[in-house]
C-alpha positions as CSV (number, residue, x, y, z in Angstrom):
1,X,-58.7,-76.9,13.5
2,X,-55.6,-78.0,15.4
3,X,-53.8,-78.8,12.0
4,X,-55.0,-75.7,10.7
5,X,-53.4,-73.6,13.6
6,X,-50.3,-75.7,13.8
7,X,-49.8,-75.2,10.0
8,X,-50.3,-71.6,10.8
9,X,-47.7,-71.6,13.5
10,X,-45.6,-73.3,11.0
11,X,-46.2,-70.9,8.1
12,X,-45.2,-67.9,10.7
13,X,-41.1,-69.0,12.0
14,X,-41.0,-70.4,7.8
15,X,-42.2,-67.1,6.6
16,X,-40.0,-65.6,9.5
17,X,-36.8,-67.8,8.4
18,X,-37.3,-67.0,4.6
19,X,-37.5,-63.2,4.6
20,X,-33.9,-63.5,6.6
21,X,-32.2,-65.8,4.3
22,X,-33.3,-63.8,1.3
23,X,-32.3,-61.0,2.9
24,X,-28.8,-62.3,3.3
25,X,-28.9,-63.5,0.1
26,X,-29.6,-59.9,-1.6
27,X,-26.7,-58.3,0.9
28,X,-24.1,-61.0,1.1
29,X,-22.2,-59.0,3.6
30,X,-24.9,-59.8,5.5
31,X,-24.5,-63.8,7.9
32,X,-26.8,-65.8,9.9
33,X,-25.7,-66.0,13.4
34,X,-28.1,-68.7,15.7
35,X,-30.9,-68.3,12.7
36,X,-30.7,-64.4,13.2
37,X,-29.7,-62.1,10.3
38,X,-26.9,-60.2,11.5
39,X,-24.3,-58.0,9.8
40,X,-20.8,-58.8,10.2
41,X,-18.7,-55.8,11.5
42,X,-21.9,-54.6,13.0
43,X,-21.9,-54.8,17.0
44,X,-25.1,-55.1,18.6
45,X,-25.2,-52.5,21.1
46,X,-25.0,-55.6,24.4
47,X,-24.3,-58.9,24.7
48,X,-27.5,-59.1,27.1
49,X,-29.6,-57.6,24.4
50,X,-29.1,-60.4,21.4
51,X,-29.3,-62.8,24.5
52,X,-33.3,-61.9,24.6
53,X,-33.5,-61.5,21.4
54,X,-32.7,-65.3,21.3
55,X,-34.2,-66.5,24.2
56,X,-37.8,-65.0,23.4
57,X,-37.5,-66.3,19.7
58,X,-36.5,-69.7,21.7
59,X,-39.5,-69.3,23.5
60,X,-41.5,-68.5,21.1
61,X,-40.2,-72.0,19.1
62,X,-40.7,-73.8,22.5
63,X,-44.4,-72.6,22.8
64,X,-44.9,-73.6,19.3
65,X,-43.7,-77.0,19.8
66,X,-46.0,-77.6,22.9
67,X,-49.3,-76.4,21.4
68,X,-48.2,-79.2,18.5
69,X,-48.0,-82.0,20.9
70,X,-50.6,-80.9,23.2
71,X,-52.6,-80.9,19.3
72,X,-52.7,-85.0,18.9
73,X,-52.6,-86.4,15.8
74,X,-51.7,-83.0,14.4
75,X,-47.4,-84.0,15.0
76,X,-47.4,-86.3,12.3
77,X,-48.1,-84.1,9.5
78,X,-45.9,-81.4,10.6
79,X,-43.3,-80.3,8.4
80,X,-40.1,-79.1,9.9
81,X,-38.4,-76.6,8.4
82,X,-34.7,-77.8,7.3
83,X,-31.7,-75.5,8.5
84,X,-30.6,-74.8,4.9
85,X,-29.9,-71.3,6.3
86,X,-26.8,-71.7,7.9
87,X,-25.4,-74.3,4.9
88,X,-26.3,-71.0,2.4
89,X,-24.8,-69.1,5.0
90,X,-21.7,-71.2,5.4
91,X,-21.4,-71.7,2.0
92,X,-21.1,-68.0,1.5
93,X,-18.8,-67.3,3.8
94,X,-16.9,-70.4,2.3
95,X,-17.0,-68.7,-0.6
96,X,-15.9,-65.5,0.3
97,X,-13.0,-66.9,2.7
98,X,-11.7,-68.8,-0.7
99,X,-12.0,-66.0,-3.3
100,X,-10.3,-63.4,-0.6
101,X,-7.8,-66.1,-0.4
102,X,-7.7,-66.3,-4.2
103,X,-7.3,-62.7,-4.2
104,X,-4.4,-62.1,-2.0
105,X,-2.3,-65.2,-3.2
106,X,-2.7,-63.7,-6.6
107,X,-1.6,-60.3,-4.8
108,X,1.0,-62.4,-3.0
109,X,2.3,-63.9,-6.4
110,X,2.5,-60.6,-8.3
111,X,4.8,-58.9,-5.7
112,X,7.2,-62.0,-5.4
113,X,7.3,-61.4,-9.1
114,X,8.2,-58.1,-8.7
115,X,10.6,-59.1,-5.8
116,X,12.1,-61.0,-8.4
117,X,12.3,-58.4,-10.7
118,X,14.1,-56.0,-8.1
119,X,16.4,-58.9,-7.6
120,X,17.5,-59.3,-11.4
121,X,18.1,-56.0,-11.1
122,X,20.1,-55.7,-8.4
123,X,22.2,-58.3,-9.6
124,X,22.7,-57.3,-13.0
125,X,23.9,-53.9,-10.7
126,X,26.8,-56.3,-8.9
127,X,27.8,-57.5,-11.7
128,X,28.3,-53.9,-13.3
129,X,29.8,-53.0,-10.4
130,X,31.8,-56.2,-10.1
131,X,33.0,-55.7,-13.7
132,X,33.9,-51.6,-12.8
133,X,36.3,-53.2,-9.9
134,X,37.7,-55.4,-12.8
135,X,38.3,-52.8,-14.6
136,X,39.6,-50.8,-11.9
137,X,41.8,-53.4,-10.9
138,X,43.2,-53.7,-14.1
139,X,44.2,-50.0,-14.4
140,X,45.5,-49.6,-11.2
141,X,48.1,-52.8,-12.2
142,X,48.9,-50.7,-15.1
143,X,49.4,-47.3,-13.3
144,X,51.4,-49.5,-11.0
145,X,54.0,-50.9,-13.4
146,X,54.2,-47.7,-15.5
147,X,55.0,-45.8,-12.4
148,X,57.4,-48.5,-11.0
149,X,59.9,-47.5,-13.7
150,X,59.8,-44.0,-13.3
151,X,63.1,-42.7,-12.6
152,X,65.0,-40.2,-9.5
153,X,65.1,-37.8,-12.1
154,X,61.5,-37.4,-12.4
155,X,60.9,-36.4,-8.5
156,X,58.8,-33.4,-9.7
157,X,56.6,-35.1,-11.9
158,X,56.4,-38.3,-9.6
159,X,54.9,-35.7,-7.0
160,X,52.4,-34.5,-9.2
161,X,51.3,-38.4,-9.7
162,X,51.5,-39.6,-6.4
163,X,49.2,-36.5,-5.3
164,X,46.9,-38.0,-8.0
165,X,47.4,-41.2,-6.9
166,X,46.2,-40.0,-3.2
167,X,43.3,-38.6,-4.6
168,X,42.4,-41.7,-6.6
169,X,42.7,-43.5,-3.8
170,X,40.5,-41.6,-1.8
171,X,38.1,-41.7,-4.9
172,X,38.4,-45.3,-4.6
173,X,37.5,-45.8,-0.8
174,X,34.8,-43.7,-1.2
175,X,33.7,-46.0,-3.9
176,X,34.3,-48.8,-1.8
177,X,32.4,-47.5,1.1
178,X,29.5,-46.8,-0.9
179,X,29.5,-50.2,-2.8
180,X,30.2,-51.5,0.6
181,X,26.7,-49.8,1.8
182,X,24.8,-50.7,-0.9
183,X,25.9,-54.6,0.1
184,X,24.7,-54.0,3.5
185,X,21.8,-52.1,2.3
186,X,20.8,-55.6,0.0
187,X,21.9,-57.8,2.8
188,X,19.2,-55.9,5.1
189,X,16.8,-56.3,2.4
190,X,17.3,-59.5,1.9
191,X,17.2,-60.5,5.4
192,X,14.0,-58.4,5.9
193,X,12.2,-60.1,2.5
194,X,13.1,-63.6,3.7
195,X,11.7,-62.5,7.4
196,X,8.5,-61.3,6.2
197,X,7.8,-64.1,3.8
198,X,8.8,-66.4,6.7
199,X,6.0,-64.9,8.7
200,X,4.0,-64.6,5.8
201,X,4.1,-68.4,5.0
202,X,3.7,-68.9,8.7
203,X,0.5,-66.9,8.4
204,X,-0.7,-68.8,5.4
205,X,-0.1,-71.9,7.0
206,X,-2.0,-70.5,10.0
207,X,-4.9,-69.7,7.7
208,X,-5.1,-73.4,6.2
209,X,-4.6,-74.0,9.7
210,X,-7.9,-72.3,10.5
211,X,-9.7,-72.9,7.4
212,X,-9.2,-77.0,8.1
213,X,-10.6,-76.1,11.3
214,X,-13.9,-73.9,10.0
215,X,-14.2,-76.6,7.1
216,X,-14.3,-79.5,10.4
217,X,-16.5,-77.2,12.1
218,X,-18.9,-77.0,9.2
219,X,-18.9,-80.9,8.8
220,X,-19.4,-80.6,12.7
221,X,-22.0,-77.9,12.3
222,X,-23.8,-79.5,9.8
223,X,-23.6,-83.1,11.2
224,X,-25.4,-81.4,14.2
225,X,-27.8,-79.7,12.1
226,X,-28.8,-83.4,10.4
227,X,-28.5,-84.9,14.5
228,X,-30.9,-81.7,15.4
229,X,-33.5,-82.5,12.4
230,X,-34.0,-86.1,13.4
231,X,-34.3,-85.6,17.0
232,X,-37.0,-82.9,15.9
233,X,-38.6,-85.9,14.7
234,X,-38.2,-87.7,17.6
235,X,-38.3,-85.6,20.3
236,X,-38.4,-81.9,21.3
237,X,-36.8,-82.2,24.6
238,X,-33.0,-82.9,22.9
239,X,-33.8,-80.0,20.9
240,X,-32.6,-77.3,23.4
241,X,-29.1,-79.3,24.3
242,X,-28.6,-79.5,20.1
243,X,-29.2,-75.7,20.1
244,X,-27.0,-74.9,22.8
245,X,-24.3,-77.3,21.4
246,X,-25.0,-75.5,17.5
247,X,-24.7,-71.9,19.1
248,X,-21.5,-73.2,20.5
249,X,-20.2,-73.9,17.6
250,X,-21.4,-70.6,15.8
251,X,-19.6,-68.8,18.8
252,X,-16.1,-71.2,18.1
253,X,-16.7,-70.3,14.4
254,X,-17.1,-66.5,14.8
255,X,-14.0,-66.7,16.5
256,X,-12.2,-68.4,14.2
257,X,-13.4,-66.2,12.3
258,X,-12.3,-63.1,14.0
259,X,-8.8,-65.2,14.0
260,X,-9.3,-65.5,10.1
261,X,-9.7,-62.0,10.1
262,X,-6.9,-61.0,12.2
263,X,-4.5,-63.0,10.3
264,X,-5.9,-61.4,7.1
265,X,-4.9,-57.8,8.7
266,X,-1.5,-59.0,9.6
267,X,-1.0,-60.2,6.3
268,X,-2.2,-57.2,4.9
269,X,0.4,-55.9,6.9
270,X,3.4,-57.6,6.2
271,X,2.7,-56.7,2.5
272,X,2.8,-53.5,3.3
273,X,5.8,-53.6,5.4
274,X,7.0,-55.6,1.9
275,X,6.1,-52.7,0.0
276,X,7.8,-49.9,1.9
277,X,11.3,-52.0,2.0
278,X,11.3,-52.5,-1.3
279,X,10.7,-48.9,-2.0
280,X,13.0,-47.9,0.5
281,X,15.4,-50.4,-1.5
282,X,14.7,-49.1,-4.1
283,X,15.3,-45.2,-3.3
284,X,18.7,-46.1,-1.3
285,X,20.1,-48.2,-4.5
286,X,18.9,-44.9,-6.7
287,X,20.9,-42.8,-4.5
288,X,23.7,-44.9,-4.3
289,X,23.7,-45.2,-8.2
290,X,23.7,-41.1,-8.0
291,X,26.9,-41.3,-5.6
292,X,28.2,-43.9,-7.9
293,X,28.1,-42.8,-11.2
294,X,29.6,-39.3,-10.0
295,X,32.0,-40.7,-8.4
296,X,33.2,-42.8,-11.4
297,X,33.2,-39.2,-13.4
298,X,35.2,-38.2,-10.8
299,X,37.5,-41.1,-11.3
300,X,37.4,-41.0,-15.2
301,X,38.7,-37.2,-15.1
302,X,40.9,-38.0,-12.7
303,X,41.9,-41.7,-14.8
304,X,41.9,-39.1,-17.6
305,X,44.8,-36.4,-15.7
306,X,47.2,-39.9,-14.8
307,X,47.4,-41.1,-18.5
308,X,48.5,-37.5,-19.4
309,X,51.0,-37.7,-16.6
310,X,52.0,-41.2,-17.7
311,X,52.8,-40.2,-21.1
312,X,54.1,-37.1,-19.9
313,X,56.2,-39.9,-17.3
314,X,57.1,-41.3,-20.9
315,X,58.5,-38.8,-22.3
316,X,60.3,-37.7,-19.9
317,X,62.4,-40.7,-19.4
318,X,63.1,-40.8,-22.6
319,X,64.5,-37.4,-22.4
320,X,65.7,-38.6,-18.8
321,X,67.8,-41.7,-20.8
322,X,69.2,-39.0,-23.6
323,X,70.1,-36.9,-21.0
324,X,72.0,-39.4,-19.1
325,X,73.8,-40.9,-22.3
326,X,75.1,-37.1,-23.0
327,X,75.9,-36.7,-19.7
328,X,77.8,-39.9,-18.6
329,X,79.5,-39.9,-22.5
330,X,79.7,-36.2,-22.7
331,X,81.4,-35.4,-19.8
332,X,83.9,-37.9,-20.3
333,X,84.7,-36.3,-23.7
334,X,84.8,-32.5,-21.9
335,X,86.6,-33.2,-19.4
336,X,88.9,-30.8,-20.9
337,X,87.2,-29.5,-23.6
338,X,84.9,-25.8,-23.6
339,X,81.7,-25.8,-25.3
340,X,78.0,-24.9,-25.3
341,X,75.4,-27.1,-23.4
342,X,72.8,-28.3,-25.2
343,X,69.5,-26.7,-24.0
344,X,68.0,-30.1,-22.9
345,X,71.2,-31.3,-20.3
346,X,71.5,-27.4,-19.0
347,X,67.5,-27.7,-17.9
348,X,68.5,-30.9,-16.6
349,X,71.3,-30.1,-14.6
350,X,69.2,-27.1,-13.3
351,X,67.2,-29.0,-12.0
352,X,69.4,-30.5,-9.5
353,X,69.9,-26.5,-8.4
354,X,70.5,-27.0,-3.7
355,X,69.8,-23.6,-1.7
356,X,73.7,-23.3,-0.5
357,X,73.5,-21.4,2.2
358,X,77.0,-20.0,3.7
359,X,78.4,-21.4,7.7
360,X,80.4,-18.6,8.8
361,X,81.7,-20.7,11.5
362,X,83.7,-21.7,8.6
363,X,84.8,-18.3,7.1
364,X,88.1,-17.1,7.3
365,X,88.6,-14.4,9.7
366,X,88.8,-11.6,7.6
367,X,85.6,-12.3,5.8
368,X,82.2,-10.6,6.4
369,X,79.1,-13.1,6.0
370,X,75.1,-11.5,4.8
371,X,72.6,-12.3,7.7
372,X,71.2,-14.7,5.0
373,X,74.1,-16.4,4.6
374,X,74.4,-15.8,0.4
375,X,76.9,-12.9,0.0
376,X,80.8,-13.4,1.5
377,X,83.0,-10.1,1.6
378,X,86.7,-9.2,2.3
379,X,86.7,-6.7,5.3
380,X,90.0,-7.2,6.9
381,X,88.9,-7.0,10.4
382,X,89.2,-10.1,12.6
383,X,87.0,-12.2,13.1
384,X,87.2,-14.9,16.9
385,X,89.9,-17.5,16.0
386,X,88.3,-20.9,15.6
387,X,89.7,-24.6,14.7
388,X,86.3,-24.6,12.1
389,X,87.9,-21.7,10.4
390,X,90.1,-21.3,6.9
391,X,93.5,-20.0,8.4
392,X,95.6,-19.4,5.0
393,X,92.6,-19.8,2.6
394,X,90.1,-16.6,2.5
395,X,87.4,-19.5,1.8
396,X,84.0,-20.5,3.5
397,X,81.7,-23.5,3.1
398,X,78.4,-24.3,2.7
399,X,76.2,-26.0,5.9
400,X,74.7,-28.7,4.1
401,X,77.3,-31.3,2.9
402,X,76.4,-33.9,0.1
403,X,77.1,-37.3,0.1
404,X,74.7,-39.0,-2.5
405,X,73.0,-37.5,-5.6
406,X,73.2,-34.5,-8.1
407,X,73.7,-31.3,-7.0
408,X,74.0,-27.7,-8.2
409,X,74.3,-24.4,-7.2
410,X,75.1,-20.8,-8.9
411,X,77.9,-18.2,-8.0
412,X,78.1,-14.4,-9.0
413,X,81.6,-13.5,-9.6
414,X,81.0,-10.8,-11.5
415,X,84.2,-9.2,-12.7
416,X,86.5,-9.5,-9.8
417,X,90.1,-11.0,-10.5
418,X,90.4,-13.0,-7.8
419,X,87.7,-15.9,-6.5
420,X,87.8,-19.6,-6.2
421,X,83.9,-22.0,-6.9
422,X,83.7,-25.5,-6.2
423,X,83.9,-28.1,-3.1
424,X,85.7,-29.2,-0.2
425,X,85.7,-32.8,1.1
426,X,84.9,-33.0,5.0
427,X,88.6,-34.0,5.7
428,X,89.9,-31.1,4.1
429,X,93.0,-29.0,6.3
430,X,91.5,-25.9,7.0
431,X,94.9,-24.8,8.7
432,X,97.6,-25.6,5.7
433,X,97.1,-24.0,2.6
434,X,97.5,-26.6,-0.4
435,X,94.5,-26.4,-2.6
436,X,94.9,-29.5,-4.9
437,X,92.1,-32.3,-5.7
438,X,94.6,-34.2,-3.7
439,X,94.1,-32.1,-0.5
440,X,90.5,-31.9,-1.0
441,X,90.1,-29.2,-2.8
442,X,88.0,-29.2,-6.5
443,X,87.7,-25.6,-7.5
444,X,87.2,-23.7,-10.2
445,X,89.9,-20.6,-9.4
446,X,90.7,-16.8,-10.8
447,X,94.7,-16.0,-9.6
448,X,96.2,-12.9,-10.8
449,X,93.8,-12.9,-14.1
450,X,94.9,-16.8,-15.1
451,X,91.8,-19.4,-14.9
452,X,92.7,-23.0,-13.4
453,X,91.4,-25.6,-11.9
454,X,92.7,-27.3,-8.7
455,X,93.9,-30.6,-10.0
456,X,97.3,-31.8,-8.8
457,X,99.5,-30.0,-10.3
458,X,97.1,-27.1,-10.9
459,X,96.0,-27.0,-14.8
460,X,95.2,-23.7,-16.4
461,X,92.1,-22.8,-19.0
462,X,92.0,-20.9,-21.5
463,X,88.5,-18.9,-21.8
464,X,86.6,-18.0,-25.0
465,X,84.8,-15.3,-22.4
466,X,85.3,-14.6,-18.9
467,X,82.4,-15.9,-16.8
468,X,80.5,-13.4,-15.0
469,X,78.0,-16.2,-12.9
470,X,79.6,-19.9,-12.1
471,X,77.9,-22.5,-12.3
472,X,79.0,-26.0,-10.1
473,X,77.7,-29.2,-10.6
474,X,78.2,-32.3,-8.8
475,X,76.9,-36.4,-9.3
476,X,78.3,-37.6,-6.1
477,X,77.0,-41.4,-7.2
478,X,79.7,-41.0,-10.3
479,X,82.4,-38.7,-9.2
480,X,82.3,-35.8,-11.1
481,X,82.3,-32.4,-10.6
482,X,81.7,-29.6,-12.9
483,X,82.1,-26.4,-14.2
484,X,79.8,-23.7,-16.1
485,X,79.8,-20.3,-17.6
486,X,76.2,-19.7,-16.7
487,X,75.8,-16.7,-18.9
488,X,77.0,-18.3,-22.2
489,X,76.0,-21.4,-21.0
490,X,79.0,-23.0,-22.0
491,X,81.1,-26.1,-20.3
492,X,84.2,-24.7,-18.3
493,X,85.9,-28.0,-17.5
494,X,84.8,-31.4,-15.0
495,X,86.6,-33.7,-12.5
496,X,85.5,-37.0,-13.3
497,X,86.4,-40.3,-12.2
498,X,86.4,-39.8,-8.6
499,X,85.3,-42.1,-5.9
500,X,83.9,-40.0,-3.0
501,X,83.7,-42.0,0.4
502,X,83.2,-38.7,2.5
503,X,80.8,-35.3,3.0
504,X,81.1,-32.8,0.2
505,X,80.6,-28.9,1.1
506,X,79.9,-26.2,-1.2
507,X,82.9,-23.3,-0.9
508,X,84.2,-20.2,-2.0
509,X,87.2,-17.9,-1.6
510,X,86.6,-14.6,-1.7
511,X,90.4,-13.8,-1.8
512,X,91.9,-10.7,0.0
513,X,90.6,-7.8,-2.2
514,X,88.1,-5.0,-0.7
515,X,87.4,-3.3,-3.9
516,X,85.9,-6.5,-5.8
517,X,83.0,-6.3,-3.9
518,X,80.8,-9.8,-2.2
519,X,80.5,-13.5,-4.1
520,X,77.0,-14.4,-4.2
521,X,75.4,-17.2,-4.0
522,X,72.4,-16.8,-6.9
523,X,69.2,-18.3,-7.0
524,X,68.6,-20.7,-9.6
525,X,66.2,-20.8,-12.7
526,X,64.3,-23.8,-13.7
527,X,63.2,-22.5,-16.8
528,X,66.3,-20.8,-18.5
């Protein structure tokens, strides 16, 4: 009868130990925790409450146990039930923690594929971008030696390519700025990657960490569970220190457990931080690309507007170099000689038109001067003497002197019988009245209806048809000066040879005739 309750007894906690672990085994979320089937994530409701829980299933174990050994002869054919619910449980969870592992190394190994990826990628983007500096590079050596040999002559069209030029640059900094961004951009990006998979391999190596640490716990746990059986056998009084020792260890390995877990989340999370740089990467190098690529079709058109200029640069020195060959042989051989301009030398000494704009500090004192200073008239009243005056010659010059380059300007005559076009040198003698080359004077004059020129002795001209508009021209660089009929647009005559060393003023000489009306000083057309 003792045997048959102690078998009873013994049927009971088996029967009692069975329905948990199959239990477990049907809900594998499910874990033993001290021979109780809990559910992980579940919170009892108090730590006092699954403390009875245990202590009156201990008790109930405890009271089992005496009523065996009180039962003699009854120990020895007891059966104790073997702890192969925590192994299974164990074993689960082993299972679990290694295919979760699994899982998120395979996770792990897919994005550092795709980091890879990205990282082709954004190289294969340096290197584009590295070869559109290249390129760049290349046609900004090319702009600058075609534009290093574009002549003085060209000022207008060099303004025209240096504003270009300013906006390529500006096209180019902006270009560099943003390939400077993207740099920093995939330096931050960089640096970011290579922290989190720092702390990510930190974490992993936490988790082996921890996992070594369960695995010797396990060995420890079940080493105790083997210790626990055989003192069973033994003894029952050890079996209340193993308990206590084997709930210790369940308690270290929930915790490690819960450290398992929390180094599961912060992995978790530093893929996900991984996943929003990369897309954040990924948006910022798309935007940049945008910027990019519209600013290299902004650079294209503009590329596109500087090789028109260039050839048009082209062109026009070769024009420039005719020009210059007619002009430095030309007016050698009409020095003398009356003829018509060709079209292309008239637009190109034109060009050289200066805004002549009259002193009348300078003008005799019985000359009248326009507020504007263009239009000089015979009045015959007197004027304040002045040492800056013409005393004998009814003459006035220009404010602006010359001492270097080509320079033009236009005078109406109209059909007066007296005037005198051309320059002064700075030294001229404004109080004597000797108006030779010699003296400073290179004019183109009218004197009681004979055209001359002031060369030493004076020469006369013979016109084909009186000029109505003068024209004067000056290369200060090769000493010439000359002379045009604007309206037939025919060469009068040209001092050449000259070697000018000082200031050369525009002047005129209205002569002393109140009927002839004003010389003007006309404006200049590019174009005609």
């Amino acid at each position: 009868m003792d045997g048959r309750y102690t078998n009873i007894e013994m049927n009971f906690a088996n029967d009692h130990l069975q329905k948990c672990s199959m239990s477990c085994e049907q809900k594998t979320e499910y874990s033993h925790v001290g021979e109780l089937c809990t559910q992980p994530g579940f919170e009892p409701q108090s730590t006092s409450g699954r403390e009875s829980l245990y202590r009156r299933t201990m008790v109930v174990f405890i009271s089992l146990w005496i009523i065996t050994l009180i039962i003699l002869g009854a120990v020895l054919s007891v059966s104790f039930l073997p702890g192969s619910g925590l192994q299974n449980e164990m074993t689960d969870l082993q299972r679990m923690t290694s295919s979760s592992i699994l899982e998120i190394q395979a996770r792990l190994e897919d994005k550092n594929k795709q980091l890879e990826t990205k990282n082709r990628e954004n190289s294969n983007l340096i290197q584009e971008k590295s070869g559109l500096q290249n390129q760049l590079k290349e046609l900004q050596m090319r702009t600058s030696n075609n534009i290093s040999g574009l002549q003085v002559q060209l000022e207008d069209k060099n303004k025209q390519l240096e504003t270009k030029n300013r906006e390529n640059s500006n096209l180019i900094q902006e270009r560099s700025g943003l390939q400077i961004q993207l740099k920093e951009i995939q330096m931050k990006t960089s640096s970011n990657i290579s922290g989190l998979q720092v702390q990510l391999e930190d974490k992993n190596k936490q988790l082996e960490t921890k996992n070594r640490e369960n695995s010797n716990l396990i060995q420890e746990k079940s080493g105790l569970q083997n210790q626990l059986k055989e003192l069973q056998m033994r003894t029952s009084n050890n079996i209340s220190g193993l308990q206590v020792q084997l709930e210790d260890k369940n308690k270290q390995l929930e915790t490690k457990n819960r450290e398992n877990s929390n180094l599961i989340q912060e992995r978790s999370g530093l893929q996900i931080q991984l996943k929003e740089i990369q897309m954040k990467t990924l948006s910022n190098i798309s935007g940049l690309q945008v910027q990019l690529e519209d600013k290299n079709k902004q650079l294209e058109i503009k590329n596109r507007v500087i090789s028109k200029l260039i050839l048009q640069k082209f062109d026009l020195q070769n024009e420039v170099r005719e020009l210059q060959t007619i002009a430095e042989d030309g007016f050698a051989k009409w020095t003398n000689k009356q003829g018509i301009v060709r079209q292309e030398v008239w637009k190109w000494i034109r060009k050289a038109a200066a805004n002549v704009i009259l002193d009348p500090r300078t003008a005799h004192r019985n000359l009248t001067v326009s507020e504007d200073g263009k239009q000089v008239t015979f009045s015959g009243g007197l004027l304040p003497d002045s040492p800056l005056r013409f005393s004998n010659w009814y003459g006035i010059q220009g404010k602006e002197s010359f001492s270097s380059g080509r320079h033009y300007y236009e005078v109406q005559v109209g059909t007066r019988g007296c005037f005198s076009v051309g320059f002064v040198k700075e030294s001229v003698e404004k109080m004597k009245y000797t108006v030779t080359s010699e003296s400073g004077f290179l004019m183109f004059i009218l004197e009681k209806n004979v055209y001359k020129v002031s060369t030493t002795p004076p020469t006369s001209l013979s016109l084909n048809e009186p000029p109505n508009n003068v024209g004067v021209y000056v290369d200060y660089d090769k000493g010439q000066v000359s002379f045009y009929n604007v309206g037939t647009r025919s060469h009068i005559y040209s001092f050449t040879g000259y070697n000018f060393s000082e200031k050369l003023y525009p002047a005129v000489n209205s002569c002393n005739s109140m009927t002839s009306g004003p010389l003007i000083i006309s404006p200049v057309s590019h174009t005609a």
